[in-house]
C-alpha positions as CSV (number, residue, x, y, z in Angstrom):
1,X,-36.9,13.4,-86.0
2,X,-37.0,11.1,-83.1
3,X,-36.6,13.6,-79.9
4,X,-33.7,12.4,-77.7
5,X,-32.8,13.4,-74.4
6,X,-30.3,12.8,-72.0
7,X,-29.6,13.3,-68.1
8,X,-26.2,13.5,-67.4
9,X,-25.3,13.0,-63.4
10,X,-21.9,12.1,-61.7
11,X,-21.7,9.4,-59.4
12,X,-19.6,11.9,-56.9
13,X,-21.9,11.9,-53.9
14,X,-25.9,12.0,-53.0
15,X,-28.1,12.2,-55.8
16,X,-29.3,16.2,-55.5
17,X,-32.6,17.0,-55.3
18,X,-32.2,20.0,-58.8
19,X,-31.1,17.0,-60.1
20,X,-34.2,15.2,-59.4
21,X,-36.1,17.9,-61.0
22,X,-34.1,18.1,-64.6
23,X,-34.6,14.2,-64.6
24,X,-38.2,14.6,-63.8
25,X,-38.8,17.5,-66.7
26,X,-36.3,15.6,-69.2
27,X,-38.5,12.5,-68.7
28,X,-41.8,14.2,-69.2
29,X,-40.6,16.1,-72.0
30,X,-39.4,12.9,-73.7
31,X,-42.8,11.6,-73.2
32,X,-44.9,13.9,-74.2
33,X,-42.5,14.0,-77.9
34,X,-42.7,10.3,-78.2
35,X,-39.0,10.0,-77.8
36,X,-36.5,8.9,-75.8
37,X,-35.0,9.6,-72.1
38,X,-31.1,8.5,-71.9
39,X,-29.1,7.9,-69.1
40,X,-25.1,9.1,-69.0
41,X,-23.3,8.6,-65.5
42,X,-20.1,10.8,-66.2
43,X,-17.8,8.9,-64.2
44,X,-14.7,10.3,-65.7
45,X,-13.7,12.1,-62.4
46,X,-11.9,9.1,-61.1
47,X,-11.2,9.7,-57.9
48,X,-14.4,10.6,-57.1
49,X,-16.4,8.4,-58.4
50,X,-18.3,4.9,-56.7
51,X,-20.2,2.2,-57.5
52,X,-22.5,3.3,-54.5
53,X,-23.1,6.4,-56.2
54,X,-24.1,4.9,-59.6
55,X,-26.2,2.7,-57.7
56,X,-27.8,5.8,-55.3
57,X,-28.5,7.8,-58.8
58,X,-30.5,4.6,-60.2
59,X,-32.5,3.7,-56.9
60,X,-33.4,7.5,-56.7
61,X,-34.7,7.5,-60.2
62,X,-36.6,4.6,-59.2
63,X,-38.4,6.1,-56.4
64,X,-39.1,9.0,-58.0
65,X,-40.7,6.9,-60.8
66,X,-38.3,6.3,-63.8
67,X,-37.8,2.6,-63.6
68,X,-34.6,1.1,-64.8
69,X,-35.7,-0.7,-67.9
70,X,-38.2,2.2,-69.1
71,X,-35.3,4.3,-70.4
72,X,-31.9,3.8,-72.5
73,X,-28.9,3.3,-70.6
74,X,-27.2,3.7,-68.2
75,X,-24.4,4.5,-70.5
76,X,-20.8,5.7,-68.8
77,X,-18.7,8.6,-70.3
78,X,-15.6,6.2,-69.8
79,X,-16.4,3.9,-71.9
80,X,-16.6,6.9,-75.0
81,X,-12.7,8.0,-73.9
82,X,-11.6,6.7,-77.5
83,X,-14.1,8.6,-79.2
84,X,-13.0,11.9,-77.1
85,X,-9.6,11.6,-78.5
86,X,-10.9,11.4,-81.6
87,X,-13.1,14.5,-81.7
88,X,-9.7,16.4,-80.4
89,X,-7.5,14.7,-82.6
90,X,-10.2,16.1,-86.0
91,X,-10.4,19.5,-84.3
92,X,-6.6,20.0,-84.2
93,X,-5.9,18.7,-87.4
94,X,-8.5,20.8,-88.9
95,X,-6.8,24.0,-87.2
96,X,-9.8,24.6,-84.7
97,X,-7.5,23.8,-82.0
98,X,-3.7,24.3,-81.0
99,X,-1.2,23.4,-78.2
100,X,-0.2,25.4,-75.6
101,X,2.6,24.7,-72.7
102,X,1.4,27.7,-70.5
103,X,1.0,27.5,-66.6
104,X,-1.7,29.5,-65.1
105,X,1.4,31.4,-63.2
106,X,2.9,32.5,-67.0
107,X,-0.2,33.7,-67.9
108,X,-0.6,35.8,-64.2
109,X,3.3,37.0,-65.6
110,X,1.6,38.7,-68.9
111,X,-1.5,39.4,-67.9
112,X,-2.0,40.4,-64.4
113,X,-4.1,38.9,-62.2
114,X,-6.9,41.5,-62.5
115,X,-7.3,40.1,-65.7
116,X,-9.7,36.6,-66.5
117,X,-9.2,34.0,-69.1
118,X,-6.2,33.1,-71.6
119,X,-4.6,35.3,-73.1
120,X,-4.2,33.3,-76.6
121,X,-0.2,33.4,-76.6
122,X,0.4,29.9,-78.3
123,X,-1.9,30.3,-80.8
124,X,0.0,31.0,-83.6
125,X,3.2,29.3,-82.0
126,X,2.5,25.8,-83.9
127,X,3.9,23.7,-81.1
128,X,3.6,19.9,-81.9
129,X,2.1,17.5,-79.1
130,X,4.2,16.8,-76.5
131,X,4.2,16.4,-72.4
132,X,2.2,19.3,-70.4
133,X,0.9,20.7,-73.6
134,X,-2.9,21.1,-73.5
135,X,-5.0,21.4,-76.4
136,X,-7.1,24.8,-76.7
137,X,-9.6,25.6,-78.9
138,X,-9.5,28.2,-81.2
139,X,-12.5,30.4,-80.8
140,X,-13.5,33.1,-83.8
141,X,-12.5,36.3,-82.9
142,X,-15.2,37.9,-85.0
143,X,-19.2,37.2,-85.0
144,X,-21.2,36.1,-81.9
145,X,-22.8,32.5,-80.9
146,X,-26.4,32.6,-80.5
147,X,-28.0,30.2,-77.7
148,X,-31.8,29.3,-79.2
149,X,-33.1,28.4,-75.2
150,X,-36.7,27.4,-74.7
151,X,-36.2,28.9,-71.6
152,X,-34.4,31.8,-72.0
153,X,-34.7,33.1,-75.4
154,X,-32.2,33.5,-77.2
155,X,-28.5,34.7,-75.4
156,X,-26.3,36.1,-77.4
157,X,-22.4,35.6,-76.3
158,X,-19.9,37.5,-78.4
159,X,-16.9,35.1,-79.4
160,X,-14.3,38.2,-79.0
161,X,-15.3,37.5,-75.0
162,X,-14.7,33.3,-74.9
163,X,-11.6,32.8,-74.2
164,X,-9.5,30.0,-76.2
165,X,-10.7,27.0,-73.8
166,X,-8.8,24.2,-73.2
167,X,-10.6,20.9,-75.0
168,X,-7.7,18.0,-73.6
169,X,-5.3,18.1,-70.9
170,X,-1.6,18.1,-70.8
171,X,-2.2,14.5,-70.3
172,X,-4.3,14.1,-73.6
173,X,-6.9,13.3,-71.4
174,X,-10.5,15.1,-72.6
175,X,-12.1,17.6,-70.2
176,X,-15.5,17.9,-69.9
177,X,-17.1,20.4,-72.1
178,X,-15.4,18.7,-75.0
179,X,-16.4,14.9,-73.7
180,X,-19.9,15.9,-72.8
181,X,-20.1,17.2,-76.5
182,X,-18.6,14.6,-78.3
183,X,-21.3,12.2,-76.1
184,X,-24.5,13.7,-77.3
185,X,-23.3,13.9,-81.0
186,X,-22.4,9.9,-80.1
187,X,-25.8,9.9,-78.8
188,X,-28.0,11.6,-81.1
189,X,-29.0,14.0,-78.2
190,X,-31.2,16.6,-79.8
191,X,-32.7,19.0,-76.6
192,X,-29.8,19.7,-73.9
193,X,-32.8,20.6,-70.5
194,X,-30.3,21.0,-67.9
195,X,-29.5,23.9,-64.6
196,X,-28.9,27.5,-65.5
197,X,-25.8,27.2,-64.1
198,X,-24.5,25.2,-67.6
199,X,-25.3,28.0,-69.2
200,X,-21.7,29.7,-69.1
201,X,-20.4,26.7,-70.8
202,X,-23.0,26.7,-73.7
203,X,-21.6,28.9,-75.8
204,X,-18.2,26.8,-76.1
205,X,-19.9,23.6,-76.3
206,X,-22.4,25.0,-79.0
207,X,-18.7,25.7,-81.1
208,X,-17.4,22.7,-80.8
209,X,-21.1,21.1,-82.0
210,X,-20.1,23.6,-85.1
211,X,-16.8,22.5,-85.4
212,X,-17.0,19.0,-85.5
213,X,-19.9,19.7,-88.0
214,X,-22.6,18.0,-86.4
215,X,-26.2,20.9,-85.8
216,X,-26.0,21.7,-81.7
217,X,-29.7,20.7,-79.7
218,X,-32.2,22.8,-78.7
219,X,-31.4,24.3,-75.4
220,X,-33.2,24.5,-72.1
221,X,-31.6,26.0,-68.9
222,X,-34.1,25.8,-66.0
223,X,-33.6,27.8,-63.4
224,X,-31.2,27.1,-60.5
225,X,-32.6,25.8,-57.2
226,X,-31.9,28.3,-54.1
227,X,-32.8,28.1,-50.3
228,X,-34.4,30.9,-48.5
229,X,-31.2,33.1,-48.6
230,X,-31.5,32.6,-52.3
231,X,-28.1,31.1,-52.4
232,X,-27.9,27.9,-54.5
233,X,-28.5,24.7,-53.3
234,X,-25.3,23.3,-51.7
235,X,-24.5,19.9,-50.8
236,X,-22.3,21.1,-47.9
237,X,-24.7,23.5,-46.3
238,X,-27.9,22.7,-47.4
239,X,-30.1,19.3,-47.0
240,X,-30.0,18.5,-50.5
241,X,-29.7,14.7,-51.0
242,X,-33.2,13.0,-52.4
243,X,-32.2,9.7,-50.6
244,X,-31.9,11.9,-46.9
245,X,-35.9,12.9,-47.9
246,X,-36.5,9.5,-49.1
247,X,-35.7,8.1,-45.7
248,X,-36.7,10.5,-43.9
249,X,-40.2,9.4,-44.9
250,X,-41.1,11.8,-47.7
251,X,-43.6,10.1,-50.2
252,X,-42.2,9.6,-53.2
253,X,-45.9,11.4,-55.3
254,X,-45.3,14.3,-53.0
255,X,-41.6,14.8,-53.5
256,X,-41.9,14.8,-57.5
257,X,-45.2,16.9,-57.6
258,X,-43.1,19.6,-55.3
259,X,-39.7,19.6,-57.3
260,X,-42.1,20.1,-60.5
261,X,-43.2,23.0,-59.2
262,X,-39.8,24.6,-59.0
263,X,-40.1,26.7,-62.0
264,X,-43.0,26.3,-62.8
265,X,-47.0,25.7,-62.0
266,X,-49.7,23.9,-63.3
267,X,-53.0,25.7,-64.8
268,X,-55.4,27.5,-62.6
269,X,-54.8,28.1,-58.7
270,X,-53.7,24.6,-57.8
271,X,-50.5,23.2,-56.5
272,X,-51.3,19.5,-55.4
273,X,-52.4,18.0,-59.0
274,X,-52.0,14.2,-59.8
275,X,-48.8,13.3,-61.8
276,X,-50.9,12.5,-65.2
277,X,-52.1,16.6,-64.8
278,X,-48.2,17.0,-64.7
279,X,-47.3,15.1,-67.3
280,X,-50.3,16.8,-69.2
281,X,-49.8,20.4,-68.7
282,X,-46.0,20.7,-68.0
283,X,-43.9,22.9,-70.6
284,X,-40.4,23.9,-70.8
285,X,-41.7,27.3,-72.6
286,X,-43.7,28.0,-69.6
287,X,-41.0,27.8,-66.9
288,X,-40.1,30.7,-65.1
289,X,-36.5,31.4,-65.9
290,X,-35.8,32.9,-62.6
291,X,-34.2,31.2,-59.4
292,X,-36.6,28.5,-57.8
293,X,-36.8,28.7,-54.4
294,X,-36.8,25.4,-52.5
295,X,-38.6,25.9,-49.3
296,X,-38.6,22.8,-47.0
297,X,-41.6,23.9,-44.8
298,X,-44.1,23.8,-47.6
299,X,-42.5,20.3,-48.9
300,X,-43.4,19.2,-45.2
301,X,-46.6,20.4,-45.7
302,X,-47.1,18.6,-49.3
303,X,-46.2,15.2,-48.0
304,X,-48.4,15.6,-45.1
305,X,-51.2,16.7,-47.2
306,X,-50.6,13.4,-49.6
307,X,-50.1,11.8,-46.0
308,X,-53.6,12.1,-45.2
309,X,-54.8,11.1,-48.8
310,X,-53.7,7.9,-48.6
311,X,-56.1,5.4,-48.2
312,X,-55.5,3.9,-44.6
313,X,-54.3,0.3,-45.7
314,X,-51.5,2.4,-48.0
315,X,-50.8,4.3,-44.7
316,X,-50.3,1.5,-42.7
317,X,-48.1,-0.3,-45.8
318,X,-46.2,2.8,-46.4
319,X,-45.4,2.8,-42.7
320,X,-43.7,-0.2,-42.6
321,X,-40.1,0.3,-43.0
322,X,-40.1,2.7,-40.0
323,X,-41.8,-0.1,-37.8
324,X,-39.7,-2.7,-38.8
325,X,-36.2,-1.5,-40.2
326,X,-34.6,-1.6,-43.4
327,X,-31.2,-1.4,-44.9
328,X,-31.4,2.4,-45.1
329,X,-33.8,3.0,-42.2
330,X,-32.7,2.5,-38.8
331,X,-34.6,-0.1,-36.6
332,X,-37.4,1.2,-34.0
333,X,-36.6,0.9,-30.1
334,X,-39.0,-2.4,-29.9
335,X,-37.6,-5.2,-30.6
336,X,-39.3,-7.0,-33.9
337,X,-42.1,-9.6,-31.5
338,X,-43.0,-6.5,-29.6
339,X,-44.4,-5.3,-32.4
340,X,-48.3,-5.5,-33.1
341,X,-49.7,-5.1,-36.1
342,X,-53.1,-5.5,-35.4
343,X,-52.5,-2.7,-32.8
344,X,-50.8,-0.4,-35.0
345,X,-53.8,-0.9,-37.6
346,X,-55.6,0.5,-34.9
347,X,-54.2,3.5,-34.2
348,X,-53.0,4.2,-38.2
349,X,-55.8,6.6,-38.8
350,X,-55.6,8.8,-35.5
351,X,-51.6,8.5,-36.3
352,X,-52.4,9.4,-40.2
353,X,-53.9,12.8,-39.0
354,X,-51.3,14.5,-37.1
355,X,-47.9,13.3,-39.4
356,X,-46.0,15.4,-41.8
357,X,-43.1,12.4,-43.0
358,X,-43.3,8.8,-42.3
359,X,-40.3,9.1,-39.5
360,X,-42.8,10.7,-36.9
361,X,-44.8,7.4,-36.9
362,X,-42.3,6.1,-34.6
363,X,-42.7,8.3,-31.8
364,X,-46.2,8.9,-32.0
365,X,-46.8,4.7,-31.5
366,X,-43.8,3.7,-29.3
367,X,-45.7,3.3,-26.1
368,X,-47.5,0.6,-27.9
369,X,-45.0,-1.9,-28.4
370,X,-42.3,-1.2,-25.4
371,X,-42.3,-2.3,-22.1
372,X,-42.4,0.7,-20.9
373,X,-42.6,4.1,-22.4
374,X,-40.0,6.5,-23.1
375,X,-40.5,9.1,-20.2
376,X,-39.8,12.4,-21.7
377,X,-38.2,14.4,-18.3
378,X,-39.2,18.2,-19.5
379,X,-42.7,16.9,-20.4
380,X,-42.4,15.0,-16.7
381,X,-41.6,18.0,-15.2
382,X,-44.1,20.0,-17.0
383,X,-47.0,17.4,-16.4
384,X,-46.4,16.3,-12.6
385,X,-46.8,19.1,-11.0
386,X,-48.6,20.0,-7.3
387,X,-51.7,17.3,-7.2
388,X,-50.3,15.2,-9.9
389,X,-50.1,12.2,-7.3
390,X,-53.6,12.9,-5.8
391,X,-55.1,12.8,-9.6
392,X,-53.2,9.5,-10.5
393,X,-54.3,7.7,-7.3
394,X,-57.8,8.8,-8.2
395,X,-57.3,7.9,-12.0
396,X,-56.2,4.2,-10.9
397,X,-59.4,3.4,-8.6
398,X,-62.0,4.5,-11.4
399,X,-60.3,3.0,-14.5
400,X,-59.4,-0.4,-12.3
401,X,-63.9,0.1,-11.5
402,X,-64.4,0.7,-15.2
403,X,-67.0,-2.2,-16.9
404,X,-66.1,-1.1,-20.4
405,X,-62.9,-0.5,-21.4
406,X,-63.3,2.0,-24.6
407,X,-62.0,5.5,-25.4
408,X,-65.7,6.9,-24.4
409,X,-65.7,5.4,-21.0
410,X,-62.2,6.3,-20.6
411,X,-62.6,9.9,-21.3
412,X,-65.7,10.3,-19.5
413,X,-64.3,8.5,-16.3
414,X,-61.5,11.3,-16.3
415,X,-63.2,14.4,-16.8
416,X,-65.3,13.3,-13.8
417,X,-62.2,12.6,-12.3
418,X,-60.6,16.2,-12.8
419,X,-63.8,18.0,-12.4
420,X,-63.4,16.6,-8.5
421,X,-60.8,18.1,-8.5
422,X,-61.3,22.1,-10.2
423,X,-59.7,20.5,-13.1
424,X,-60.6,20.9,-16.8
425,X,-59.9,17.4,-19.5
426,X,-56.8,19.2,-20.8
427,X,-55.2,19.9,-17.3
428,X,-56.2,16.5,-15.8
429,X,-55.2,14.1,-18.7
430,X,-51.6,15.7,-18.9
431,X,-50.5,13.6,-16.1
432,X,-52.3,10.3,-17.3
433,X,-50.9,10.5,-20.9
434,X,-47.3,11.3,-19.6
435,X,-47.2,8.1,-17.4
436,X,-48.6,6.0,-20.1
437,X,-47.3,7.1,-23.4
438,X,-43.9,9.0,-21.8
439,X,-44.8,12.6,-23.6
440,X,-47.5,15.5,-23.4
441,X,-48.9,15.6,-27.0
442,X,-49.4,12.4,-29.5
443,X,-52.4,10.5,-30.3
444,X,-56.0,10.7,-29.0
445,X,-55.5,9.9,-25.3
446,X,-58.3,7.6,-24.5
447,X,-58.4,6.2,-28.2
448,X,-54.5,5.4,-27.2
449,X,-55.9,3.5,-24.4
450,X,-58.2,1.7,-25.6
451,X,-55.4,0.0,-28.0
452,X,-53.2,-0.5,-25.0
453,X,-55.6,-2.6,-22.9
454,X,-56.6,-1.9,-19.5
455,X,-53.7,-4.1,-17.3
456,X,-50.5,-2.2,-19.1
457,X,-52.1,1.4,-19.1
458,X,-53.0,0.3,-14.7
459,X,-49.2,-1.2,-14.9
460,X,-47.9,2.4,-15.8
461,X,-50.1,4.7,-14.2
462,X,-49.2,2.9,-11.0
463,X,-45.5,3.1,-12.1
464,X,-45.3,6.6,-12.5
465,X,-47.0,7.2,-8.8
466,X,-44.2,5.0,-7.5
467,X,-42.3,7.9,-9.0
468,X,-44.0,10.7,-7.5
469,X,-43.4,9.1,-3.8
């Protein structure tokens, strides 16, 4: 038996990042069995539903390294509608389902409100098809479903507590649990690795896989994906979109190795482990069935630990987009021939060091390539303080004196400078690197000018006295 898997996302919004992570372990899992990763986009919601969205799902896959072309699909759930109808057609004409004209409001009447689910009044009522009649299914009132999870055991759900679900609208339209069935059977889908949070609908779907006579898959519910108030992910409170981190200037290596660990952890004490380790060790048996938390501060701190792995020429390529622009990336305050990249290749390792996401390269290097630097006012205020002026004046006459312009020269010429003074390095370069690069902290001062040159970092230490007057 060929294993077959499938991941199954909407194209309703920003590809989530749990989502991410069942792609990533339905992909491994399919490699390591020899067999096959499918794509589904469920774009039966309509009204939801965008072409951007199909496209986000497939350029977020691609970054996070499964390449269109290297799996089957994309398939789309529309385009299986007939064979929905079908499956509902066979299960009411082989008495496994029934139609039933009741509003949520004349089940309230009967009922109560207190009380949840359907309370089976049309099932022997043999109504025919007709207008506003949905199509339930008849679950057995006797025996219990049995969930075989290579995550969770085995759950037990007994059928007297599943309600009679509805399977096709009053429309005759499918609804989901019945569609999603009816496309892995279509599919050959033989291990379901999705979010706990499926796990409610299991049981029903693993009926209708007995119904319509085809054996269900082996299960796999990983566990859901919480922030630090253990509340699920949410894509209207939480940052949760893969593309926002993409962009943001999260490496792609980083964000994958992280979402693996959600759930789960690679042999011995070790975290940070390259992909083939991953792809070695991973196993669904192994993950931890409780909530994963997704903790944003030690993502920050992966990327900026793969960050500094790079080798400097991948630094200073994976940089690029943020120094230039891109369709998704918004365009740096230089204009494009200010920028220098011989410059920038300078500076890449100090600005390699002190980085957590490729963003931050942008503020650490602006006073590079603008014609004059972004003055931050609190750091202004904090910097040019009582003697400030005095310090500056000095700092112009003995770097306009200087015979070698390098970071050594530079940094000794200052300290000399402040010790005139009763100043420390630290107190008397805060001025200097405020005038010339606009903020108190950043790269390496005298390093910094170095790359600047001696006439622009005179041009701006002269400006900022100007100021003081």
């Amino acid at each position: 038996m060929t294993v077959r898997v499938r991941f199954a996302p909407s194209p309703t919004g920003m590809f989530h990042v749990g989502g991410a992570r069942s792609a990533l372990q339905n992909w491994i899992f399919a490699k390591q069995q020899g067999g096959v990763f499918v794509l589904r986009i469920e774009d039966t919601d309509a009204a939801r539903n965008r072409p951007e969205w199909t496209e986000g799902i497939l350029s977020a896959l691609d970054w996070i390294g499964i390449a269109r072309g290297s799996y089957e699909g994309p398939y789309f759930q529309s385009s299986y509608a007939g064979e929905h109808r079908a499956a509902a057609q066979r299960l009411y004409e082989g008495g496994r389902a029934y139609y039933c004209d009741c509003t949520r409001e004349d089940v309230q009447a009967r009922t109560g409100p207190q009380q949840r689910g359907y309370d089976g009044f049309c099932r022997d009522r043999g109504l025919e098809p007709g207008d506003g009649r949905a199509l339930r299914f008849r679950t057995p009132d006797e025996g219990e479903t049995v969930v075989v999870d290579l995550v969770r055991g085995e759950p037990t759900f007994e059928n007297k507590l599943i309600e009679d679900f509805v399977i096709a609208r009053g429309d005759g339209s499918p609804v989901f649990l019945l569609a999603n069935v009816v496309d892995d059977m279509s599919m050959g889908i033989t291990h379901v690795i999705r979010a706990e949070e499926h796990l409610p609908n299991t049981p029903k779907q693993q009926l209708l896989w007995d119904a319509l006579g085809v054996k269900p898959p082996i299960w796999a519910h990983v566990p859901v994906v919480v922030n630090e108030k253990r509340q699920k992910l949410s894509k209207r409170r939480d940052k949760v979109a893969l593309e926002a981190y993409r962009d943001e200037g999260y490496l792609a290596d980083a964000m994958r190795n992280y979402l693996m660990l959600l759930g789960w952890a690679p042999s011995g004490d070790r975290e940070i482990v390259p992909w083939s380790v991953i792809e070695e060790e991973f196993r669904l048996d192994e993950v931890n069935p409780s909530p994963a938390f997704f903790d944003e501060k030690k993502l920050r701190a992966f990327n900026g630990d793969y960050i500094r792995a790079l080798p400097v020429a991948d630094f200073v390529e994976a940089c690029r987009p943020w120094l230039t622009g891109t369709e998704t990336i918004a365009p740096p305050p230089w204009q494009p021939e200010e920028f220098d990249p011989a410059a920038f290749a300078a500076v890449a390792p100090l600005a390699q060091t002190r980085i957590a996401v490729l963003s931050e390269i942008v503020p650490n290097v602006d006073f590079l390539f603008l014609a004059d630097p972004l003055i931050d006012e609190a750091a202004w205020a904090k910097a040019m303080k009582e003697g400030a002026a005095d310090l500056l004046d000095a700092a112009i006459v003995a770097f306009e004196a200087l015979e070698s312009w390098d970071a050594e020269s530079l940094k000794a010429t200052l300290e000399a400078v402040g010790a005139e003074r009763g100043l420390k390095l630290g107190k008397a370069q805060a001025p200097v690197r405020v005038a010339v690069t606009g903020r108190t902290v950043g790269l390496p001062l005298f390093e910094s000018l170095e790359v600047l040159g001696r006439d622009r970092t005179l041009t701006r230490l002269r400006a900022a006295r100007v100021r003081l007057v």
